[in-house]
VOGU-3710 file (C-alpha; in Angstrom, 3 decimals, decimal comma):
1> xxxxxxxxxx> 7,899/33,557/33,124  8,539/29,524/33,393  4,875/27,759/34,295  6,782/24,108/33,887  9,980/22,310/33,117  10,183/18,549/32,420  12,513/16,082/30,610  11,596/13,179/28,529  13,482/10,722/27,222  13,178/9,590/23,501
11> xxxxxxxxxx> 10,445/7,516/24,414  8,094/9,604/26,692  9,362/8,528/29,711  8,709/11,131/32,425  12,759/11,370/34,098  11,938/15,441/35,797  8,506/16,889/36,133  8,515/20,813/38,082  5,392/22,764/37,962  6,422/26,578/39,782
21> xxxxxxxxxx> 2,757/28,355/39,268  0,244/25,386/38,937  -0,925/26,877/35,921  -1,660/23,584/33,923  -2,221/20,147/34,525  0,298/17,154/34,229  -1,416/15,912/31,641  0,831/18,406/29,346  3,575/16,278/29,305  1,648/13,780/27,231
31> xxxxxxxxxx> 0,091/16,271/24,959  3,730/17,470/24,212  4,790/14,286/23,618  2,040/13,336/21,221  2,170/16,859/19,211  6,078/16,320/18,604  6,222/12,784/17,888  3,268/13,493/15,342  4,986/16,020/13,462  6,626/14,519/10,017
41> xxxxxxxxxx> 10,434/15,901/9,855  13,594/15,196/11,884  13,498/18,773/13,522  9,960/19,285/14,769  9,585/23,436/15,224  10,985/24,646/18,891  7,921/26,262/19,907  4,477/24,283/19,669  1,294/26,141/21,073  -1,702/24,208/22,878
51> xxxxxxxxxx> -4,931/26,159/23,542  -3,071/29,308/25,884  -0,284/27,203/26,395  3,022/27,121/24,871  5,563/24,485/24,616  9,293/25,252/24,282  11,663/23,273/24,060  15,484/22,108/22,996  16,630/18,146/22,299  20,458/17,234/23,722
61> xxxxxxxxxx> 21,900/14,180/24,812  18,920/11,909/23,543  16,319/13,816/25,865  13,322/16,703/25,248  14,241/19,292/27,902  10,650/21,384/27,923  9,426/24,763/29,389  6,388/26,022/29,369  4,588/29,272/29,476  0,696/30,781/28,903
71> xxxxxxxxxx> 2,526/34,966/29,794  3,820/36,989/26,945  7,358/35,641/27,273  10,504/35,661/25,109  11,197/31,858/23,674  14,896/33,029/22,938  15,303/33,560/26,690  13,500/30,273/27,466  15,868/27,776/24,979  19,093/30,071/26,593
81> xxxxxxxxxx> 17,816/28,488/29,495  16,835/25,041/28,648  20,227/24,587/26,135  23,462/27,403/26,005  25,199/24,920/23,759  24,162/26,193/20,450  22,078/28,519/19,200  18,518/27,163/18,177  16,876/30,219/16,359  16,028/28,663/13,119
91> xxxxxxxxxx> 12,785/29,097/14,000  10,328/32,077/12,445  7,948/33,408/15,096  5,298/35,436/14,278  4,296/36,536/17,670  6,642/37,814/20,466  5,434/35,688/23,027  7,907/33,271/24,443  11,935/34,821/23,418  13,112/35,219/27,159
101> xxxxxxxxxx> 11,524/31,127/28,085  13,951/30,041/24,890  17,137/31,199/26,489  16,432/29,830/29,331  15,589/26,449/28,334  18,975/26,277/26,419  21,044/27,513/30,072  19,282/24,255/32,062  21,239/21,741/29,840  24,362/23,915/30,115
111> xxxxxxxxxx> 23,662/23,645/34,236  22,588/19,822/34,228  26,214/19,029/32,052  28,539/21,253/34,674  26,469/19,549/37,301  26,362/16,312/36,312  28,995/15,238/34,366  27,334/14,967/30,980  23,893/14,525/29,208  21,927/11,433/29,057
121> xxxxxxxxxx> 18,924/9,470/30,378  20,827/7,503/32,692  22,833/10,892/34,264  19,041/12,145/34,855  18,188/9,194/36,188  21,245/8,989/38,766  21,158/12,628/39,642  17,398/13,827/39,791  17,922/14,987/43,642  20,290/17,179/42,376
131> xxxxxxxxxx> 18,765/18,602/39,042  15,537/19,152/41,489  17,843/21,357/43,893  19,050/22,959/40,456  15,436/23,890/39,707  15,173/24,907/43,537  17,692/27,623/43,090  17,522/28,539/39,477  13,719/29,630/39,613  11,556/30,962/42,025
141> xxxxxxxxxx> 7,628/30,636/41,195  8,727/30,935/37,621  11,297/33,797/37,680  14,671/33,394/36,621  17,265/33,766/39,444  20,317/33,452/38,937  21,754/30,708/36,098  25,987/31,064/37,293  27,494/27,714/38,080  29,999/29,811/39,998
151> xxxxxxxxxx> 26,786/31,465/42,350  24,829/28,085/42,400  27,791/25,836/43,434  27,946/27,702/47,224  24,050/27,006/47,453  24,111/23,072/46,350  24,400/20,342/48,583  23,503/17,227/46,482  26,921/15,841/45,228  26,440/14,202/41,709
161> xxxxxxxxxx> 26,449/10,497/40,942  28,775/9,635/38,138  29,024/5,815/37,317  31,981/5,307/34,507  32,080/1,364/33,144  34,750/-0,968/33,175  37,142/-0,775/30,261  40,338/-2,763/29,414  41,685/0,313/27,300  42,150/1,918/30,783
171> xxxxxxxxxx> 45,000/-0,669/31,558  46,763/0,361/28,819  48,068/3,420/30,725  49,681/1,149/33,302  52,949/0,201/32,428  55,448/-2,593/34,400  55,035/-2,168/37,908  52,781/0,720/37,639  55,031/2,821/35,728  53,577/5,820/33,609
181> xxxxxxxxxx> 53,587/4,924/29,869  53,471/7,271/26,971  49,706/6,660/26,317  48,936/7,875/30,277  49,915/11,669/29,243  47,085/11,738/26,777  43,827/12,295/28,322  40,641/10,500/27,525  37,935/11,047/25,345  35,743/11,139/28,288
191> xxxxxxxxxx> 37,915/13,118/30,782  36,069/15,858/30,733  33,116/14,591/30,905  32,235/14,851/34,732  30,971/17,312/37,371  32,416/20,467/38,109  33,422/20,608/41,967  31,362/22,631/44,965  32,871/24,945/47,053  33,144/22,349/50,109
201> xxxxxxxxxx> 35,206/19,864/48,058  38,732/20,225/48,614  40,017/17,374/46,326  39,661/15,711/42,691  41,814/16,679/39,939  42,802/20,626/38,890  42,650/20,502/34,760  41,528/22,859/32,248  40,228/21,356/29,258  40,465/23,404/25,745
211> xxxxxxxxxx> 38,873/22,057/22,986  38,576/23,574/19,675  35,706/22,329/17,323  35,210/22,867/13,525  31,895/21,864/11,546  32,662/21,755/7,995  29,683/22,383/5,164  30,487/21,313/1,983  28,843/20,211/-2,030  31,618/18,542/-4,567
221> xxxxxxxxxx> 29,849/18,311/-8,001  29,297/15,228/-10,156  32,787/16,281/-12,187  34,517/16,646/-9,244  34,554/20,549/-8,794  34,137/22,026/-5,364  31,287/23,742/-5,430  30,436/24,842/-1,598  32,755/25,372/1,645  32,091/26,301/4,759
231> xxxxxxxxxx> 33,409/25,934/8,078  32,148/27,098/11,678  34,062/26,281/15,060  34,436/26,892/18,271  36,852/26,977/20,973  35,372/26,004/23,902  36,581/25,543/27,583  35,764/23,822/30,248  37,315/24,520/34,119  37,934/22,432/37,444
241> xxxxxxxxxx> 40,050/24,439/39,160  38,851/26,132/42,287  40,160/29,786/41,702  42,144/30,791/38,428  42,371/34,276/38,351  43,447/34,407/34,557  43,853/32,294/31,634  45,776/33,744/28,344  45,550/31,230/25,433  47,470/31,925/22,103
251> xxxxxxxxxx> 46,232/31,576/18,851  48,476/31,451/15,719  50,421/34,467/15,269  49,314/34,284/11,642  46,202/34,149/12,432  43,792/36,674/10,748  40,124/38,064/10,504  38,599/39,027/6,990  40,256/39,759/4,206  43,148/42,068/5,950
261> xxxxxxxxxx> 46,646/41,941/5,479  48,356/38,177/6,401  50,484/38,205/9,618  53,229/36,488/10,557  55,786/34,034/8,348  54,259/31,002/8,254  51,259/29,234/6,678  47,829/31,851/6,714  44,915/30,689/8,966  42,319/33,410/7,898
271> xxxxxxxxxx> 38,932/33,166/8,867  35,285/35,747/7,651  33,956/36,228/11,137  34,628/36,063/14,751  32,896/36,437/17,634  34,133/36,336/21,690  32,118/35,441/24,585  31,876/38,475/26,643  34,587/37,756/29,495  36,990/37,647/26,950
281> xxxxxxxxxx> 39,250/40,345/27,074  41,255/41,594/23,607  43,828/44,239/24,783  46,451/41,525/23,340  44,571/40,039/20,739  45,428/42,474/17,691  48,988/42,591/18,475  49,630/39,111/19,589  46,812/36,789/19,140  46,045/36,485/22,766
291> xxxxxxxxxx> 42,773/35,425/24,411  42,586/36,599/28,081  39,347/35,473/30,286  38,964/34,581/33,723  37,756/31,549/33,615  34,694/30,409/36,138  33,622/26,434/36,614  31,932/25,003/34,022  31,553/24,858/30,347  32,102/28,258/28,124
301> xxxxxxxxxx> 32,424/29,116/24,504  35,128/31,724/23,901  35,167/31,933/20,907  33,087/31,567/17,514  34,440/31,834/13,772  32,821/31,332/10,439  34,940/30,742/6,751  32,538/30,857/3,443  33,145/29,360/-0,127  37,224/28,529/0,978
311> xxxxxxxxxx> 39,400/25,948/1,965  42,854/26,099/2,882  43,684/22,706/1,741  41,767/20,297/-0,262  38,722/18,257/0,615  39,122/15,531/3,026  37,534/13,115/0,851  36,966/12,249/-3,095  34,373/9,851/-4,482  34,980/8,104/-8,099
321> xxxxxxxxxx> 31,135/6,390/-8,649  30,268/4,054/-11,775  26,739/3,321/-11,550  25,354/0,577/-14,476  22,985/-1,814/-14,669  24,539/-5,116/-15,686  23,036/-7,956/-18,035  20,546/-9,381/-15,105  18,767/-5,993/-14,470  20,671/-5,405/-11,360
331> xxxxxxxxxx> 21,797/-2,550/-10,267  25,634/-2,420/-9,928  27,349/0,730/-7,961  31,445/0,363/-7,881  32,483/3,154/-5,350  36,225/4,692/-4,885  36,298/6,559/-1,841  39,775/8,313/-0,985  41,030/10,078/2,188  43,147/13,094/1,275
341> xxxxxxxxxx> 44,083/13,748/4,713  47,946/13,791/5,653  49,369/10,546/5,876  50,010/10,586/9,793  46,327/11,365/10,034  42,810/9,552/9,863  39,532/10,103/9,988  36,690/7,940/12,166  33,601/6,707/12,428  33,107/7,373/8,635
351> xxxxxxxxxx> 29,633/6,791/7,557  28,621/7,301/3,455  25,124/7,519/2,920  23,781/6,456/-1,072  19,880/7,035/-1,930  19,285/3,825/-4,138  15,645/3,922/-6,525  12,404/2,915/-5,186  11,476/-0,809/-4,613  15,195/-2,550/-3,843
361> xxxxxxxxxx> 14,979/-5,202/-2,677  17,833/-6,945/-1,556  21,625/-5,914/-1,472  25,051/-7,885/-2,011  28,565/-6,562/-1,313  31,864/-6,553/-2,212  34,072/-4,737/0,182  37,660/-4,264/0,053  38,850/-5,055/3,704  37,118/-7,042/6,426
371> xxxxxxxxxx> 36,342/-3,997/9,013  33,807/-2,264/6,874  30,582/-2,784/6,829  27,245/-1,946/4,521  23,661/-2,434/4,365  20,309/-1,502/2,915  17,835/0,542/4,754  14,445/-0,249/3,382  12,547/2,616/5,169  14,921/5,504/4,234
381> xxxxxxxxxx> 16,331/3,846/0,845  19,571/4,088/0,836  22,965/2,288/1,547  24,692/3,191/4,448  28,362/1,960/4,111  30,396/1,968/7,496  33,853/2,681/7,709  35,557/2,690/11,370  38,803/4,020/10,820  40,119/5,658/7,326
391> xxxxxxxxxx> 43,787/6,489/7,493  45,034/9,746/5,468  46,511/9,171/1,548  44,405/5,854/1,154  42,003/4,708/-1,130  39,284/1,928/-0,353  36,535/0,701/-2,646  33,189/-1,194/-2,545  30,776/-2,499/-4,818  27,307/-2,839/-4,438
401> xxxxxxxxxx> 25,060/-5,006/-6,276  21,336/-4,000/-5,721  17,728/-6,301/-6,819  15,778/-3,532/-7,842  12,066/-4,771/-9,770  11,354/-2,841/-12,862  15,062/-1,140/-13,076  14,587/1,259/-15,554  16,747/4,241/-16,715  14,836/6,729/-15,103
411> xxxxxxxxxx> 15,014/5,009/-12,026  18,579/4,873/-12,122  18,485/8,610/-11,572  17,122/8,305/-7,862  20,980/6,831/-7,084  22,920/9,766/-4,944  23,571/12,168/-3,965  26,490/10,586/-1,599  25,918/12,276/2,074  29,192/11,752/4,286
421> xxxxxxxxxx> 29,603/11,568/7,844  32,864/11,563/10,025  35,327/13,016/12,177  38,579/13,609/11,918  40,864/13,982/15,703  43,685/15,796/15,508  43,036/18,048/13,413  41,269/21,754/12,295  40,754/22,538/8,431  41,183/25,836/9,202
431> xxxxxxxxxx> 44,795/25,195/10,495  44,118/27,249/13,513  46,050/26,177/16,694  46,958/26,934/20,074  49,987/28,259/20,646  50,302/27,766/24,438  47,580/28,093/27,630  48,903/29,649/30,895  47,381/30,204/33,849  48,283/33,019/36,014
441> xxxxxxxxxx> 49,025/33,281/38,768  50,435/30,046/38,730  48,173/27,238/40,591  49,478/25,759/44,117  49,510/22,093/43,927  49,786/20,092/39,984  47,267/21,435/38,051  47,326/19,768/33,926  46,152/21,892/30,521  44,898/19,589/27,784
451> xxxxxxxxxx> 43,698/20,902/24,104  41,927/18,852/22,102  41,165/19,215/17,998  38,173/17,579/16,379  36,431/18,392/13,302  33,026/17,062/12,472  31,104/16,998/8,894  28,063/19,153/9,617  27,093/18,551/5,988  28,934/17,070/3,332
461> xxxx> 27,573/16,019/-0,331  28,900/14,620/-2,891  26,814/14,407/-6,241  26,947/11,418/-8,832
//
């Protein structure tokens, strides 16, 4: 049982405030806000208690999305509610008061994204009338309802405000005299990033969007020896179309679970685990590698698969280090970072993070082409080196010259380890694929199909 549910943004700024059994004061937003911003930590715990009153709540897109409850409830249910786009039970509870207010908690930003196009202060902002009617529907005097896009969208009548700025990359589908170019049949990045349509609208664009998402764990040692890696992805979907009565999506034909026997001629794509969301029909999935779900309007994960301590192919990236100190005291780091992607690949928005000794000072650079970037971050320590694009089978290289007072050889032990961030487009470590998408029966009027592959480092360390 829900008592409240407001959203903050990073700040404390109030953006939604609904209180369904006047159980508490308004004053509870503040004390929320002052309990999590005085916890130490980048992930504060998800439940927080206050006197009889208990605080649940998820962070996505920037914002706090918060339930409350003072009744014996489930939390799991709560954060379903409040956020279905992961899973946020790291938590240990020692009481079995709030699991059912945690599901539900996670399910609100799942509505709010469908709804509204995507998550963020200003969406909020732009489209409170209709999260309000959201909250309207979904709870009644702090019972759960219903939480279906398909049910709610014959119920809401608030269309949703979606503002999308200028950009002179969207010109570059436009050829001479309005003819399509090759670069109009990709879709992008942020095509799917708008509101699902009601039952009364007859227009807008018919598209299924497929997008299949690894998150790759993974510790190289100081001689170079892969010592952890793990991947976990997704494939998730996301519908516009009015009525599809089924979807069948092919995975690889080689594709296998565990360590059975390999299928198929070509390359393996094995993975330990999988898990399907529970629309998802298998009666072709052992002897083809077929996925068949009906798909309804909104976001949905279909499916979920884990690989432990294995890699198909090699690591995506390689560090060479030499750390000295030179004849002024200085501390001198000469870094060799190479991309062992395929050459017709690259990875973005690359981002290597280097824990440098107490007290430095200053920092001076050598980097070996103009687009990178690097720079010293006194409060956290380190040396965050910036790297927008890095195309596959390349090397680049930087050295760092740090002031650091009192440089001493024990000192020079606080340097690493490296922490890397990027993502690489394009691509899936795990080599799975889809094989084709087909909708059934087929759709009156043009309908388009994109897939998308992204993977993302959800942890990757390299020790020096």
């Amino acid at each position: 049982m829900i008592s409240q549910v407001f959203i903050l943004s990073s700040k404390g700024d109030h953006l939604i405030y609904k209180d369904f059994r006047g159980e508490a004061g308004s004053d509870v937003v503040s004390i929320f806000y002052e309990k999590v911003t005085a916890l130490t930590g980048d992930q504060p715990p998800v439940v927080m208690s206050h006197k009889d009153l208990h605080f649940v709540h998820v962070r996505q897109g920037g914002l706090y999305w918060v339930a409350t409850t003072t009744a014996d409830s489930s939390p799991f249910t709560i954060i379903e509610f409040l956020n279905s786009l992961s899973v946020c039970l790291s938590v240990c509870l020692s009481v079995c008061l709030c699991v059912c207010v945690s599901l539900c908690v996670l399910r609100l930003t799942a509505l709010v994204k469908d709804y509204c196009g995507c998550l963020s202060e200003k969406s909020v902002q732009m489209n409170f009338a209709l999260i309000y009617e959201l909250l309207d529907e979904v709870v009644d005097y702090g019972y759960i309802q219903t939480m279906s896009s398909d049910v709610l969208k014959n119920f809401i009548q608030t269309e949703a405000v979606s503002s999308r700025p200028f950009s002179l990359f969207d010109l570059s589908n436009v050829g001479l005299f309005g003819a399509e170019t090759q670069q109009s049949k990709v879709a992008p990045s942020s095509a799917a990033t708008r509101p699902i349509q009601s039952s009364r609208e007859q227009g807008g664009k018919s598209e299924i969007f497929v997008d299949v998402i690894e998150r790759m764990t993974v510790v190289i040692g100081s001689n170079g020896v892969l010592m952890k890696a793990d991947v976990e992805g997704e494939i998730r979907v996301k519908c516009y179309m009015p009525s599809c009565s089924e979807m069948r999506i092919g995975l690889n034909e080689e594709f296998s679970i565990g360590k059975s026997q390999l299928r198929g001629y070509g390359a393996a794509v094995r993975v330990d685990e999988c898990s399907f969301h529970q629309a998802v029909r298998l009666d072709e999935f052992d002897s083809h590698r077929i996925l068949r779900l009906c798909p309804s309007q909104g976001e949905q994960t279909v499916m979920q698969y884990q690989l432990s301590d294995d890699l198909p192919s090699a690591p995506p990236f390689r560090l060479f280090p030499t750390v000295e100190r030179d004849s002024g005291g200085r501390l001198l780091m000469y870094l060799k970072l190479r991309c062992d992607l395929p050459p017709k690949s690259a990875a973005i928005n690359v981002c290597a993070t280097i824990p440098v000794p107490k007290g430095s000072v200053s920092l001076s650079q050598e980097l070996s082409s103009p687009d990178q970037s690097a720079e010293l971050k006194l409060q956290s320590r380190a040396v965050d080196w910036q790297i927008p694009r890095f195309p596959g089978g390349t090397q680049l290289s930087a050295l760092f010259k740090l002031e650091v007072p009192g440089l001493s050889s024990a000192s020079m032990l606080e340097v690493g380890p490296v922490a890397l961030s990027f993502e690489l487009p394009k691509l899936t470590v795990t080599g799975l694929q889809i094989r084709f998408l087909r909708l059934s029966p087929v759709q009156p009027g043009p309908s388009q199909r994109w897939v998308r592959y992204v993977t993302h480092s959800d942890s990757y360390t390299i020790r020096i």
